[in-house]
C-alpha positions in Angstrom: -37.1 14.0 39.0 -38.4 15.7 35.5 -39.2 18.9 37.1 -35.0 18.9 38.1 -34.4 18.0 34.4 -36.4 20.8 33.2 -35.0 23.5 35.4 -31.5 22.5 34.2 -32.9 22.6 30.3 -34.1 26.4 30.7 -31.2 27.7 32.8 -29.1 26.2 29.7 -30.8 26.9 26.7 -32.1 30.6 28.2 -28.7 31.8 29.8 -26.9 31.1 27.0 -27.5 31.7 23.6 -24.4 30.1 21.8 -25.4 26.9 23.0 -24.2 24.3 20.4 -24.0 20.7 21.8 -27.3 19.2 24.0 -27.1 15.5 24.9 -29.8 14.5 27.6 -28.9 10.7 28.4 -31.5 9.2 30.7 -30.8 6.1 31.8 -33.9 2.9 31.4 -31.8 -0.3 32.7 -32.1 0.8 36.2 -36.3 1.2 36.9 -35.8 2.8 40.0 -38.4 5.4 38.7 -40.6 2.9 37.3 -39.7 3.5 33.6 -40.1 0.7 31.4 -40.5 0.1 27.8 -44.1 -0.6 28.2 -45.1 2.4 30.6 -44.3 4.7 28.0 -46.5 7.4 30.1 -43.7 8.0 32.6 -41.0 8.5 30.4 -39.7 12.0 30.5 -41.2 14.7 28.4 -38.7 17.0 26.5 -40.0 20.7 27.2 -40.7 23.6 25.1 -37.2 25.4 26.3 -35.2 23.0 24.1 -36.6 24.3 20.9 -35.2 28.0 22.4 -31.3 26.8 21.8 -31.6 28.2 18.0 -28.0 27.8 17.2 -27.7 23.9 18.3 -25.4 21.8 15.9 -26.0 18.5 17.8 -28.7 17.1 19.5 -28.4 14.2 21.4 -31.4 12.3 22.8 -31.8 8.9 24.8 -33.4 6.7 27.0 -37.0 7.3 28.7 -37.7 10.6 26.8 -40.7 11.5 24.9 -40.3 13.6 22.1 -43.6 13.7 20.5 -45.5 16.1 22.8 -42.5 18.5 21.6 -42.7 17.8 18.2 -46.2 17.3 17.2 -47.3 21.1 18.3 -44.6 23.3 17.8 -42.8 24.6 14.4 -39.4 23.5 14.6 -36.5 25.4 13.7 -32.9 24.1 14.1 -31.2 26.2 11.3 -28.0 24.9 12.2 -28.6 21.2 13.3 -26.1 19.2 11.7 -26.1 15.6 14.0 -29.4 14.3 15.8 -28.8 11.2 17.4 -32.0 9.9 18.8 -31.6 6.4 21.0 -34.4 4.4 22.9 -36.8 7.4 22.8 -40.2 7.5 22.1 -41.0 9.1 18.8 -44.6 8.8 18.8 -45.7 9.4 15.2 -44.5 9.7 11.7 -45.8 13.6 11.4 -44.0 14.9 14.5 -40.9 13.2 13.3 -41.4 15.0 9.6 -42.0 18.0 11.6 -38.8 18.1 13.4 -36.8 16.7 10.1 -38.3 19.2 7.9 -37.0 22.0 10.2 -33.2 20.8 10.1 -32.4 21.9 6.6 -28.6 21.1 7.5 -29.0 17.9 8.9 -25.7 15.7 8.3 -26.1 12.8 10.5 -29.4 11.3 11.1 -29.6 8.4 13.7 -32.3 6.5 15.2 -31.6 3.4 17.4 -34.1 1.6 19.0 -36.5 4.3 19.2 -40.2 3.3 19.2 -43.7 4.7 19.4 -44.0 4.6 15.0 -46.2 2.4 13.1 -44.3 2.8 9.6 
């Protein structure tokens, strides 16, 4: 399954540059994949090609998805975020999640619901 998920991401964030709404919703009621919130090593990890969609006003994140890989090792930039709406995803720690934060200089809306994977 991720390796679908990740060809989608590239053919959208590459092919088009004017790219302004991304929501990825992956679903963690149904553990037909084996997802759970305790096997946090399966969830899905976000690749590299979302931080390409530069002009991105929305970002829209939940379920079994990992965002710290994404986070912790690459300089952010989304000039033109305005909403990040981040549900049931695994954060990580506090630094990645400053990273991406402190790259969002428009940021509007800010919402984190039942996200986990931060000690603070």
């Amino acid at each position: 399954m991720p390796h679908y998920v990740d060809r989608w991401l590239k053919i959208v964030t590459q092919s088009n540059d004017s790219i302004k709404v991304l929501k990825l919703e992956l679903d963690d009621t149904d553990h037909r994949f084996g997802f759970g919130p305790f096997s946090v090593n399966k969830y899905y990890y976000l690749p590299p090609d979302v931080l390409k969609a530069k002009l991105i006003t929305k970002l829209e994140l939940s379920g079994i998805i990992r965002v710290d890989k994404l986070f912790e090792n690459h300089r952010i930039r989304f000039s033109m975020l305005q909403i990040l709406s981040l549900r049931k995803v695994y954060l990580g720690h506090e630094q990645a999640l400053d990273d991406l934060i402190s790259g969002c200089p428009m940021i509007e809306d800010l919402t984190f619901e039942d996200c986990f994977g931060l000690e603070n």
